[in-house]
N, C-alpha and C positions, 0 to 999 in steps of 0.2 A: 504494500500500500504506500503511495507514495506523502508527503508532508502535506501538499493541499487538501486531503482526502480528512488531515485532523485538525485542521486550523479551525480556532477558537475564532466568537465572535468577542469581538471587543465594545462593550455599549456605556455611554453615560447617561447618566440618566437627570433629568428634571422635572418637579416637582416643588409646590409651594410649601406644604407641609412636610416636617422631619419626619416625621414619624413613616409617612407615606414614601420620600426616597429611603428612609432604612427598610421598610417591607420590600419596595420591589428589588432594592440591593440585595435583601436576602433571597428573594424567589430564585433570581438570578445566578445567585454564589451556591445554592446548592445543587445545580448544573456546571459537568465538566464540560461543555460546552461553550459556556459565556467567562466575559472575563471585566469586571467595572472597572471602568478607567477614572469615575470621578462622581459627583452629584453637584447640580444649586437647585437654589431656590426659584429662581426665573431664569429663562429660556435666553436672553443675552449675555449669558453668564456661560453658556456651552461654547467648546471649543471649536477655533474657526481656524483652522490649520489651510493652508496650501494643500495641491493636493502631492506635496510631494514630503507632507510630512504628518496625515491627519492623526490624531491620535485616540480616536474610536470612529470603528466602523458604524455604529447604529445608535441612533438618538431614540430612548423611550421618554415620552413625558405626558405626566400628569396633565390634563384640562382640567382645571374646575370648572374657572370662572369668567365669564364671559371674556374679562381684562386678558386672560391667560391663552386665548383662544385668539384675541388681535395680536398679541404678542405672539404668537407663532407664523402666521400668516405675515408679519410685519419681520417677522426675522427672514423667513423664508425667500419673502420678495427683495427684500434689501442684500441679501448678500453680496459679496463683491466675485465681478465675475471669476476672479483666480482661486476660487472658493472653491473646493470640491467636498459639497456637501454630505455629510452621511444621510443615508434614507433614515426616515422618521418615523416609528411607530408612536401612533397618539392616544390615551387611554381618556374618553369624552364622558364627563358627567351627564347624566340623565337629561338636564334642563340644555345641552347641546348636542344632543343625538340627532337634530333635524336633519331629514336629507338635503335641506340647503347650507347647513353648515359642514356637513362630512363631504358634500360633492366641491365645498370652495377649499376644503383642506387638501383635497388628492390633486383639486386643479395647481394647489399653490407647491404641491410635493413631498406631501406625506405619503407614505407606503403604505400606512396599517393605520386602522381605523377600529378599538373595541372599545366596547363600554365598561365603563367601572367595574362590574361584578363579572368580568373575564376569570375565569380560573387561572391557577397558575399554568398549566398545562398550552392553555388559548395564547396567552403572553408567548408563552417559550414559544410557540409554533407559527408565533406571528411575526416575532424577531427573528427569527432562521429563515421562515418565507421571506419578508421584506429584505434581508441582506443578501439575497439570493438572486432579488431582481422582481419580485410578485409582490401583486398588491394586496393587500389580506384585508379581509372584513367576515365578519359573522355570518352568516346566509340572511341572517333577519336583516339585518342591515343592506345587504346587495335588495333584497325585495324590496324594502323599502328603497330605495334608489331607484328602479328599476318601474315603481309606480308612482313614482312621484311625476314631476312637471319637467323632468331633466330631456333635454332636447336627446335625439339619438347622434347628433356631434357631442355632446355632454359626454353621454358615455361610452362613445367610439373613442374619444380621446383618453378619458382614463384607464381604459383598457389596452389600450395600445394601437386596436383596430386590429389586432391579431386571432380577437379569441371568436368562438362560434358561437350562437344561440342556438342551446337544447333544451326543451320541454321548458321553455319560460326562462331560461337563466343563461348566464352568458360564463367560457368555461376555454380553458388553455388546455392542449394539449399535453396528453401525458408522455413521458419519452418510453421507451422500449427496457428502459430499467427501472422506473417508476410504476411501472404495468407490470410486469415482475414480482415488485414488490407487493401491489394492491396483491395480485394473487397469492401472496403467501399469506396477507395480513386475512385474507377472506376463508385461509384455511387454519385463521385461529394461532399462528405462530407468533412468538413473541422477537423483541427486536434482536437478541442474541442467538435465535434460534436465525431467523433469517440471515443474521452476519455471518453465522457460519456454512450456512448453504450456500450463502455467494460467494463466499471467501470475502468480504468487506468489514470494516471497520462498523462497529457499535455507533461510535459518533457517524460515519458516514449513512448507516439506515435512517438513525435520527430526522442526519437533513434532508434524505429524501422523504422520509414519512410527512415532514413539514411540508415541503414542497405541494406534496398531492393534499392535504389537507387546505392550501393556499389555491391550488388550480380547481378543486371540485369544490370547496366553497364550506366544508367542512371542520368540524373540529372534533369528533373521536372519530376511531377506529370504525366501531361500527356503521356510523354514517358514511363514511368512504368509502365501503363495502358495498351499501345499498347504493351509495349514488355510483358506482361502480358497475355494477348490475343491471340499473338503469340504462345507462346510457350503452351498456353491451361491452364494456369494457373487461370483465371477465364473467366466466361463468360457474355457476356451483354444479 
C-alpha cells in the first residue's frame, strides 16, 4: 500500500462556543484518521496559508448564528486570490437550515452542509467526502433543495453538472472499487473484513465507505445498501 492510501486529514476547526470546539476536537481525535491542527472562536481567525504552504486540509465550523453565517460567506468571498482554500464542512443551527441559506453556502464554497444533531459518524463521513472533492449533505437536506425554488442552473452548478437524476434525486457515479465495496458492505462484512479481501488499508475502506455515503446521498450502511439496490447497482 502505498503513503497516499494512509494520509491523514488535517482539519481546524471553528466554533463560537469552547465547549463546542473541544466536542468536535474530540469527535475528531478519537479517529486515526483526522488530525486538528488548531481551533477559534470566529471564522477570521482560521488559517489562510498560500497554497504552497496550507496548514489544514479541511475547515469544520460551527453556524449558530445568523452573524456566524455572514461571516462565512464574507470570509469565503473575500479571500485573496493566492489563497488556496480548504473545502469547508459547515455544521447549520436549526433556525438556518433554509434551503436558501444552505444553497448561498455551496454557491459561496462550502463542501458539507449538516445540521447540529449530525452524529459523530455523519461529521466523520462528511469530512472525508468533502476532502475528497464531494459535496455532502443529508438526503433531507438534498430534498429539500431539490423542492425548493432553486432554479435547475442553481443546482447544475452545485453539483458540478456531472451527476445524473435517479428516481427524484441527483447522484455521482460510483467507480469500479467503490461498487466492490457497496457489495461486500450489502453482504454484511465489516471494514476489516473487506480490507483484507482487497488486500487494502482499514483507513483506505474508510474513505471509500465515505465517498459512497457522499455520492448516494446517504449516511449508514444500510441505506447505501438499499439505495444501492435501487438504482441496480448490486444485487442480493
Amino acid at each position: 500500500m502505498t503513503h497516499s492510501e494512509e494520509k491523514i486529514i488535517t482539519v481546524f476547526i471553528v466554533a463560537a462556543s469552547p465547549i463546542v470546539r473541544v466536542g468536535l476536537e474530540a469527535l475528531l481525535q478519537t479517529s486515526e484518521d483526522f488530525v486538528v491542527t488548531g481551533s477559534a472562536a470566529e471564522i477570521f481567525a482560521a488559517p489562510l496559508v498560500s497554497s504552497v504552504g496550507r496548514t489544514a486540509e479541511m475547515l469544520l465550523i460551527n453556524v449558530e448564528e445568523a452573524q456566524d453565517f455572514d461571516d462565512l460567506l464574507e470570509f469565503l468571498g473575500d479571500s485573496p486570490e493566492d489563497v488556496d482554500m480548504p473545502p469547508v464542512v459547515a455544521l447549520f443551527s436549526p433556525e438556518l437550515e433554509s434551503s436558501g441559506n444552505i444553497i448561498r453556502a455551496l454557491q459561496s464554497g462550502v463542501r458539507g452542509v449538516l445540521p447540529h444533531h449530525a452524529s459523530r459518524e455523519e461529521i466523520k463521513a462528511a469530512v472525508m467526502a468533502s476532502a475528497s472533492g464531494l459535496i455532502s449533505l443529508m438526503p433531507g437536506t438534498l430534498e429539500s433543495i431539490l423542492s425548493s425554488e432553486a432554479t435547475s442552473n442553481q443546482i447544475d452548478s452545485l453539483i458540478g453538472g456531472e451527476a445524473q437524476r435517479l428516481s427524484g434525486d441527483f447522484f455521482e457515479s460510483l467507480t469500479p472499487r467503490e461498487t466492490e465495496i457497496l457489495e461486500l458492505l450489502a453482504d454484511g462484512a465489516s471494514n476489516k473484513s473487506i480490507a483484507y479481501q482487497l488486500n487494502i488499508s482499514e483507513h483506505t475502506v474508510k474513505f471509500h465507505v465515505a465517498s459512497i455515503f457522499g455520492k448516494l446521498g446517504v449516511s449508514t450502511r444500510t441505506e447505501a445498501v438499499m439505495r444501492g439496490i435501487k438504482r441496480g447497482l448490486i444485487l442480493l
